[in-house]
N, C-alpha and C positions, 0 to 999 in steps of 0.2 A: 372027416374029409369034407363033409357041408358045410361045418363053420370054416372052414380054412377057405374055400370057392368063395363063401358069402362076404370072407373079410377083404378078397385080394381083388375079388370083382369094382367093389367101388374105387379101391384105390387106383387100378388100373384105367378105368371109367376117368377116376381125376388127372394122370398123368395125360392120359389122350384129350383131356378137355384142353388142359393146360398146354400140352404141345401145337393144339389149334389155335389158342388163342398168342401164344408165342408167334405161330406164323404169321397170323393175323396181324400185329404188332409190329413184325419184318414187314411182311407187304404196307404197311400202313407208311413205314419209315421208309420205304426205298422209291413206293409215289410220292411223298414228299420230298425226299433229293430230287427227282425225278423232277418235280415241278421247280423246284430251287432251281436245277439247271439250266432250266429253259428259260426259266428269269432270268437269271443270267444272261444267256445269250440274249437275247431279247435285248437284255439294257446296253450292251454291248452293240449290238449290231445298232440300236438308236444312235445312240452317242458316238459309233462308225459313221454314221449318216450324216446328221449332223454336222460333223467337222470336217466334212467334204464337203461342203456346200462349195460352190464355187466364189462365192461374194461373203461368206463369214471370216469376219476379223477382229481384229485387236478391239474395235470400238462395239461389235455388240455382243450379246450376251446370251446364250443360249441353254436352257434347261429342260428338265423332262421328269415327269412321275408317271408310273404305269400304275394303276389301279390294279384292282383284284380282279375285276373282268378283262384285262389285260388290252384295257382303251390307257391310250400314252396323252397326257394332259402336259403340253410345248407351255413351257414359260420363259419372259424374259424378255429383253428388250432389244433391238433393231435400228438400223438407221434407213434401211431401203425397205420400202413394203412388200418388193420383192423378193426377199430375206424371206419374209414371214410365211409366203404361201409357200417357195420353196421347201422351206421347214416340212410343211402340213405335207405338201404331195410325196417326198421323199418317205417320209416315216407309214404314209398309207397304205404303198406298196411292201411297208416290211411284212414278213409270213410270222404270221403269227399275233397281228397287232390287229384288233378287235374291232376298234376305231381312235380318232382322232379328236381332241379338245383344243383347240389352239387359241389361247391366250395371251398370246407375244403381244407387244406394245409395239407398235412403232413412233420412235423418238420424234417430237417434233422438230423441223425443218428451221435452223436456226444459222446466222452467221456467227455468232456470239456464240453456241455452244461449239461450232466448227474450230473457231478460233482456240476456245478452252480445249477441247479434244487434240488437237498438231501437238498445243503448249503443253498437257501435261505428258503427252507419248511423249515428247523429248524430255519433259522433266525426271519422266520415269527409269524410262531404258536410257537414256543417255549417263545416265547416275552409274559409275565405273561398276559400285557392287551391285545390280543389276543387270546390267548389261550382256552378261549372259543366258537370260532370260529372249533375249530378243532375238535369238540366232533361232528360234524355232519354227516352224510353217507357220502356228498359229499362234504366237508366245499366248504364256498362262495369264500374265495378267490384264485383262479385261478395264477397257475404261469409259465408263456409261458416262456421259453429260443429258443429263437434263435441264433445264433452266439456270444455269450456272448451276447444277449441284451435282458433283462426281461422284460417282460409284464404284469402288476397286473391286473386280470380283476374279475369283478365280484362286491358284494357288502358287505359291513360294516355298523353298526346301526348309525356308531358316525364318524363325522369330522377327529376324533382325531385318533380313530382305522386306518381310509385310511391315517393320515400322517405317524403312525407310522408304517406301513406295508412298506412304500416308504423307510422311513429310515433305517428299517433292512434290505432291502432287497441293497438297495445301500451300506453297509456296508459289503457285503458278497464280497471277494477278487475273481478277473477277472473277474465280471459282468462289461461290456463298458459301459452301459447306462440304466438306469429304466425308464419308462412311464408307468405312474398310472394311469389306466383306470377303477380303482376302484370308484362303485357311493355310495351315502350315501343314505339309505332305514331304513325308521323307521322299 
């Protein structure tokens, strides 16, 4: 009966070790969903912020990374400088956001890029397969002018949509150069 106590002792010892370190394992996994969802929301309620601005549009461009210490780092570029603090004060108030790193550029003040910016919004949305693109509060496609050189950002459902946005928009007279930063999102 001793050797029988001596043999079932440890192995019961190892199931109980193992059934803690199992829980340990669950708890390990469910604070990380746990943190998962709160990132989440987090990036959500930015990116809600954000596209509420009251003066963000078509022409600027707005982004966001949240670090691990969960400080939200604004990138991207503007045409009002008003835009930009906007951005910063809005996201400072979000719960949960650590602090704030704002990096937004604001665009230099140009007739010539004003000019390039009307010319390729009508190059772009006004293009029949496009055009439904522009019926939205803030259409997806983003059109950055800096120094004559445009910048497509944002997204389109089809391949074909982000070529033909490239095309019109390089066909618009004194733009130097397009980069289509546009992604494809079913």
């Amino acid at each position: 009966m001793k050797h029988l106590f001596a043999f079932w002792l440890p192995a019961i010892a190892l199931a109980a070790l193992g059934a803690l370190s199992a829980s340990s394992q669950d708890r390990q996994f469910e604070t990380q969903r746990d943190a998962d969802a709160i990132r989440t929301k987090l990036e959500r309620e930015v990116r809600h912020q954000l596209v509420m601005l009251p003066y963000y549009g078509v022409f600027d461009n707005l982004a966001f990374k949240i670090g691990g210490d969960d400080t939200v780092t604004l990138v991207g570029e503007v045409t009002r400088p008003t835009l930009k603090s906007d951005a910063e004060n809005v996201v400072k108030r979000i719960e949960g956001v650590a602090g704030v790193r704002n990096e937004i550029e604001v665009l230099p003040l140009s007739p010539n890029d004003e000019r390039i910016r009307r010319a390729v919004y009508r190059a772009v949305y006004g293009d029949p397969a496009l055009r439904m693109y522009s019926s939205r509060a803030v259409p997806p496609i983003h059109i950055i002018v800096k120094n004559g050189h445009v910048t497509l950002v944002g997204a389109v459902g089809r391949e074909m949509d982000k070529n033909v946005a490239n095309l019109r928009a390089n066909g618009v007279p004194g733009v130097f150069s397009v980069t289509n930063e546009l992604i494809v999102a079913p």
